[in-house]
C-alpha positions as CSV (number, residue, x, y, z in Angstrom):
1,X,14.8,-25.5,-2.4
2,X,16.8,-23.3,-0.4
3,X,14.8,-19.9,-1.5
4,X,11.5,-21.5,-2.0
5,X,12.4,-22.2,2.3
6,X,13.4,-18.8,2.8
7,X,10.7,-17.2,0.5
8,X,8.1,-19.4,2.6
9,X,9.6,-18.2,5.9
10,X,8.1,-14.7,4.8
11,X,4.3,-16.3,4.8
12,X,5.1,-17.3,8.3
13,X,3.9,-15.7,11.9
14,X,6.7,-14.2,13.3
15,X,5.7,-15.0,16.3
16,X,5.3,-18.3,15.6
17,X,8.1,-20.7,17.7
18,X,8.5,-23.2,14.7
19,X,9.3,-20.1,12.3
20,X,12.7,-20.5,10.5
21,X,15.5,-17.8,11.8
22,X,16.5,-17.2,8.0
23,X,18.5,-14.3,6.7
24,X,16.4,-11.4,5.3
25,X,15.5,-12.2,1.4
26,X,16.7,-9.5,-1.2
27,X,14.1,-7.1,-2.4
28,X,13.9,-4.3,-4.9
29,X,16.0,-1.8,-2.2
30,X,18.9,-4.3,-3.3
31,X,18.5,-4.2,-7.2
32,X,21.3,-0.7,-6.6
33,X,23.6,-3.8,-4.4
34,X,22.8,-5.4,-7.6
35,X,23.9,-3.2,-9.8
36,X,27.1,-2.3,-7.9
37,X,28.4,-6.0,-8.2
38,X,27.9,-6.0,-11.9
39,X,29.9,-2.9,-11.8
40,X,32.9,-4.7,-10.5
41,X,32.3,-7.4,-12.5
42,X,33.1,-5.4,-15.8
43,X,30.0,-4.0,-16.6
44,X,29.5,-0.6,-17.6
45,X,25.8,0.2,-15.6
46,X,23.8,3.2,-15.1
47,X,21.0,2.9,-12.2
48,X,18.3,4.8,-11.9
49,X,15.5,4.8,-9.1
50,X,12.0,6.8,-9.1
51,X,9.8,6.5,-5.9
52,X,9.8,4.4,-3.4
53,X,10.5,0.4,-3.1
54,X,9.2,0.6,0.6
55,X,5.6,0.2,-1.1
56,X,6.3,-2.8,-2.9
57,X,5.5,-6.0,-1.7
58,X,8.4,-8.3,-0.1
59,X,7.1,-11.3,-2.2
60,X,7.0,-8.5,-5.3
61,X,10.1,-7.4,-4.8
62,X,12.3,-10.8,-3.9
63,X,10.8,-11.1,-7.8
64,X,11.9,-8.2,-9.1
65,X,15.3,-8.6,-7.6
66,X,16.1,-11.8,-9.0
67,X,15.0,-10.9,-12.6
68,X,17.1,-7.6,-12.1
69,X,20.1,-10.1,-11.5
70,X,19.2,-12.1,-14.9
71,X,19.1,-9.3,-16.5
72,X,22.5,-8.1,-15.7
73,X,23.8,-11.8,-15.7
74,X,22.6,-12.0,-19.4
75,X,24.3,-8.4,-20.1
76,X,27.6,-9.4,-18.4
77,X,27.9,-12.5,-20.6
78,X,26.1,-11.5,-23.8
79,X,27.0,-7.9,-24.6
80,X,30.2,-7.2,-22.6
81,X,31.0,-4.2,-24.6
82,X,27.1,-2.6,-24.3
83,X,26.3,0.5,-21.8
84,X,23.5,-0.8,-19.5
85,X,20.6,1.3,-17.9
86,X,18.5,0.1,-15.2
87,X,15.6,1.6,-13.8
88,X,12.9,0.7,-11.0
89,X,10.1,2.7,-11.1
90,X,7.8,3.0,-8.3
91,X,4.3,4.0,-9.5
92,X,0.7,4.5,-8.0
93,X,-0.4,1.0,-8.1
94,X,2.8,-1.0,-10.2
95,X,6.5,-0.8,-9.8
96,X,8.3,-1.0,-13.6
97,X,11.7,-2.4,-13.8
98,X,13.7,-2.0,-17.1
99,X,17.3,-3.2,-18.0
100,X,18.8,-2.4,-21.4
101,X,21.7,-2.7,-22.9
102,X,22.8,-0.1,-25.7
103,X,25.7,-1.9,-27.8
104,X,26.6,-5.1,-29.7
105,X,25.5,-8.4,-28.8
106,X,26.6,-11.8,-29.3
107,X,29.0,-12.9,-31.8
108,X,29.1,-8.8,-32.6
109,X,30.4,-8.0,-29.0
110,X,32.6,-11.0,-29.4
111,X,30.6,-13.5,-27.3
112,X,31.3,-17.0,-28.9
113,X,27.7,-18.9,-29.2
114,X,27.1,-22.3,-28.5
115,X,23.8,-22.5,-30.4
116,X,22.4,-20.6,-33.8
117,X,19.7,-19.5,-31.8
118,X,20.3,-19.9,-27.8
119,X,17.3,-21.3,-26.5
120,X,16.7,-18.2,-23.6
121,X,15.8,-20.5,-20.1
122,X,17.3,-17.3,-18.3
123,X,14.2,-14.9,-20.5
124,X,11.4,-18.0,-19.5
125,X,12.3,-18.2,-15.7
126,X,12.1,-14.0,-15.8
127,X,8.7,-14.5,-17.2
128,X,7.7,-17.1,-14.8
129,X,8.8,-14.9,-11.9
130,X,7.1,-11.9,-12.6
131,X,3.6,-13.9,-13.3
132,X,3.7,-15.7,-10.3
133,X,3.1,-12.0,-8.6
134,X,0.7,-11.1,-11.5
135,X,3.3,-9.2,-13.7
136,X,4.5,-9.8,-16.8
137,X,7.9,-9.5,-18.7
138,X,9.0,-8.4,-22.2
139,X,12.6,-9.2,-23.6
140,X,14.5,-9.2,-26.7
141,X,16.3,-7.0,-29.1
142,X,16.3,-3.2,-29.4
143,X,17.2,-1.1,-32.4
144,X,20.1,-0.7,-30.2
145,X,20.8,-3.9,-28.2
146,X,18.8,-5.6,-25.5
147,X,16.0,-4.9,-23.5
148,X,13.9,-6.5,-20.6
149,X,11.1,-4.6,-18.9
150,X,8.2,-5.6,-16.4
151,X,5.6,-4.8,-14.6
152,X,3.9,-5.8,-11.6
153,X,1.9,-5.1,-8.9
154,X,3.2,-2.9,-5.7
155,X,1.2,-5.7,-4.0
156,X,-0.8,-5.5,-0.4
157,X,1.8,-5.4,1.7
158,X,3.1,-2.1,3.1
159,X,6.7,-1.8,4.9
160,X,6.8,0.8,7.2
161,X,9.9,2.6,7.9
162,X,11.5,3.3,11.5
163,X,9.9,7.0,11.5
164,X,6.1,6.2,10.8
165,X,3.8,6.5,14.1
C-alpha cells in the first residue's frame, strides 16, 4: 500500500495543496544504485547503460527498477557463484532491460531447494509489472545460467534536465 501511495502521488498536481510530500520514487537512473548494493551484497555484477533514462517515463521506469531489483534478488539467492550482466538500453521508442546470470544455478551453485520445481511468484510479479506499462518480460534458463529481459515503452512523459531552455 505504501508504493501504490507513493506511485499515485506521481499522477497528482504538484501544485495541488492535498498532494502527498512523499520521497522521490526510484526510476531506471537507480537500477546502477541497484546494482552497487548487490555488489556489496556478494554478487559479482557487471552494469552496463546505453542512452539515456531521462526519456523514460517515471511510471516506466519505477517498473523497470523494481524488476531490476528481482532480478538481482533472484541472482543473489539462486546462483551465488554466477557472473551477472545488466543492461538498460535506451532506444528510439522502448527502453530494454536484461539481467543474466552466467554460472551454476540452484542445487548446482549450492542453493538448497525447498521445492522440485519452485513455483517463480518473484518471475509472475516481473511479468505483471512490465504489462501494467505495456511491456512484456521473458525469464528462464540460458545455455549458460539465467536470464530476464523486457521491454517497454519509453512512455509520454519527458524529464527535462536542469540545462534544457
Amino acid at each position: 500500500l505504501h508504493e501504490l501511495r507513493r506511485t499515485l502521488s506521481l499522477l497528482r498536481d504538484p501544485h495541488d495543496d492535498g498532494a502527498m510530500a512523499a520521497p522521490p520514487l526510484p526510476d531506471a537512473g537507480d537500477i546502477a544504485d541497484t546494482v552497487r548494493a548487490a555488489r556489496r551484497a556478494g554478487l559479482d555484477v557487471d552494469f552496463t547503460l546505453e542512452g539515456d533514462v531521462r526519456r523514460i517515463d517515471p511510471i516506466v521506469g519505477l517498473s523497470l527498477h523494481r524488476v531490476a531489483d528481482e532480478a538481482l534478488d533472484n541472482a543473489r539467492r539462486h546462483a551465488p557463484h554466477a557472473v551477472t550482466g545488466v543492461v538498460v538500453r535506451v532506444e528510439d521508442d522502448v527502453v530494454v532491460l536484461v539481467v543474466d546470470s552466467v554460472g551454476p544455478l540452484g542445487a548446482d551453485a549450492g542453493v538448497p531447494s525447498g521445492y522440485p520445481d519452485p513455483p517463480r511468484y518473484g518471475v509472475v510479479g516481473m511479468r505483471e509489472r512490465m504489462a501494467a506499462v505495456g511491456g512484456d518480460l521473458e525469464a528462464g534458463e540460458t545455455e549458460t545460467g539465467w536470464a530476464v529481459c523486457c521491454r517497454a515503452p519509453l512512455g509520454p512523459a519527458v524529464r527535462a534536465t536542469e540545462a534544457d531552455p
